[in-house]
N, C-alpha and C positions, 0 to 999 in steps of 0.2 A: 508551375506557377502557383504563387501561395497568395491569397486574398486573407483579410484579416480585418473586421468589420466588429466596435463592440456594439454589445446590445445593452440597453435598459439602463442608460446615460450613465455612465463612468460605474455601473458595478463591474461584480468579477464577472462578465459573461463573455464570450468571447464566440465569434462563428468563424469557421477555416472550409474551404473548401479547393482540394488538392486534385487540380483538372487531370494533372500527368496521371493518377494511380486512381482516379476515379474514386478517391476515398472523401467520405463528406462527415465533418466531424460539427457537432453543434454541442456545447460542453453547458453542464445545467440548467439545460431544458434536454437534456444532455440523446441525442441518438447518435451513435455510433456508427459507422456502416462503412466497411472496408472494399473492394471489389469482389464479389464472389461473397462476401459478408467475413471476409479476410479481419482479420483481430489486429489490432493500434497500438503502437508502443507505448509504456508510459514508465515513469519514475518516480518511486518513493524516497525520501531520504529527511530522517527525523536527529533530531536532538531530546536527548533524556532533559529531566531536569534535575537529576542526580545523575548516580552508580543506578545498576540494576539493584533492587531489595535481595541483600544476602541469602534469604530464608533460612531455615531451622538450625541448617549443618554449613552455612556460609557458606553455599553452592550455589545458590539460588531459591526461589520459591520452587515447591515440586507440585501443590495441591492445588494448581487452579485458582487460585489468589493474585493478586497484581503484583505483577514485578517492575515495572517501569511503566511511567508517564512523563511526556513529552511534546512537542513541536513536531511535524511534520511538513512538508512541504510534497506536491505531486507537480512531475513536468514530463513534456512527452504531449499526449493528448490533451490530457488534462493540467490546467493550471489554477490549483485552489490549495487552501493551507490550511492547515488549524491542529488541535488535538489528538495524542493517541494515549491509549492505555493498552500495555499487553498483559495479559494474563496467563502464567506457564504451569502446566503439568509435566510433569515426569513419572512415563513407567518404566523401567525398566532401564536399558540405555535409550531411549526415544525421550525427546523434549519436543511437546505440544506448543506452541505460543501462539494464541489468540489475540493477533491484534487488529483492535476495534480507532478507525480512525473517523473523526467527527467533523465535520467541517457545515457552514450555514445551510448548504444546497443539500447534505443529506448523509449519512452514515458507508462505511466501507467495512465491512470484516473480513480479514486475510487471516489464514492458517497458514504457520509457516512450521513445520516440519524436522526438526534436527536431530541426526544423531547423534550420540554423545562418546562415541566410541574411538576408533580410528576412522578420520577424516574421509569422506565420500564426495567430496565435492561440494559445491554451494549447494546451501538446504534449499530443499522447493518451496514454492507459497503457491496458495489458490485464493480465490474469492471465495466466501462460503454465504456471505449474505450482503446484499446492499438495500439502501433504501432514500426514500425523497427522490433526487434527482438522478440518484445511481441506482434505481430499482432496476430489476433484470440482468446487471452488468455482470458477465463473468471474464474471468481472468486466470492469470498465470506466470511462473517466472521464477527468479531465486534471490535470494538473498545476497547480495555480492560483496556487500560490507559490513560487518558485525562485529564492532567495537566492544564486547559484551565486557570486557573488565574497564571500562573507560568511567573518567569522571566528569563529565557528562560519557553515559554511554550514546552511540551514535548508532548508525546504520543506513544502506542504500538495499532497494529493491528496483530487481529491473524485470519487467513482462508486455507482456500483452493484453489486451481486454477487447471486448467484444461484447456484443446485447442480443 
């Protein structure tokens, strides 16, 4: 049984409380809390508003600089939108991508992980910092779609989170 009740006249606020699984979700004023304090599915899935930025050697950015900015959309637990910036280092074959997404209720930072080498599967993401309404939230999950040579470059992440 899914109840679905907004709050604070027609914003994005939204309250779910899911009797079968004993999971109570209240999204920015945002606590979380699964049974057992069991972690909640959720979905990332952005649009560039280019290609990714070449960098030096038309590989990419390697030095921690912005490589892409974008549109974002999150569904799953959460249902809020807005900006992202990624920002990629490269050592070695491992590509670091810091991306920071923005939206009104509060900020998200996912690391996402990638080798650069022979294929390993979908890259990992973690949450490494949230704040305003996402403060405390952690998470996890992978990459499932990474459109990296596209013109919009695109992407889907899929995980978990938890507080």
């Amino acid at each position: 049984m899914i109840a679905t009740a907004p709050l604070d006249h027609g914003r994005a606020r939204w309250f779910r409380r899911f009797v079968a699984s004993c999971v109570l979700v209240v999204a920015f004023g945002l606590i979380i809390v699964g049974s057992g304090g069991a972690p909640v599915r959720l979905t990332v899935k952005g649009t560039g508003d280019g290609p990714v930025a070449p960098g030096p050697n038309k590989s990419g950015v390697t030095d921690g600089g912005v490589a892409g900015t974008g549109h974002f959309s999150f569904s799953g637990v959460l249902n809020d939108a807005g900006r992202y910036t990624d920002y990629r280092t490269v050592t070695g074959q491992l590509a670091t991508v810091r991306k920071v997404l923005v939206t009104p209720e509060g900020t998200i930072t996912m690391t996402v992980t990638i080798h650069l080498g022979p294929s390993e599967g979908s890259p990992p993401w973690t949450i490494t910092e949230a704040t305003g309404a996402y403060a405390g939230m952690r998470g996890k999950g992978t990459l499932t779609v990474d459109n990296y040579q596209g013109d919009p470059y695109t992407f889907a992440m899929a995980g978990t989170i938890s507080r």
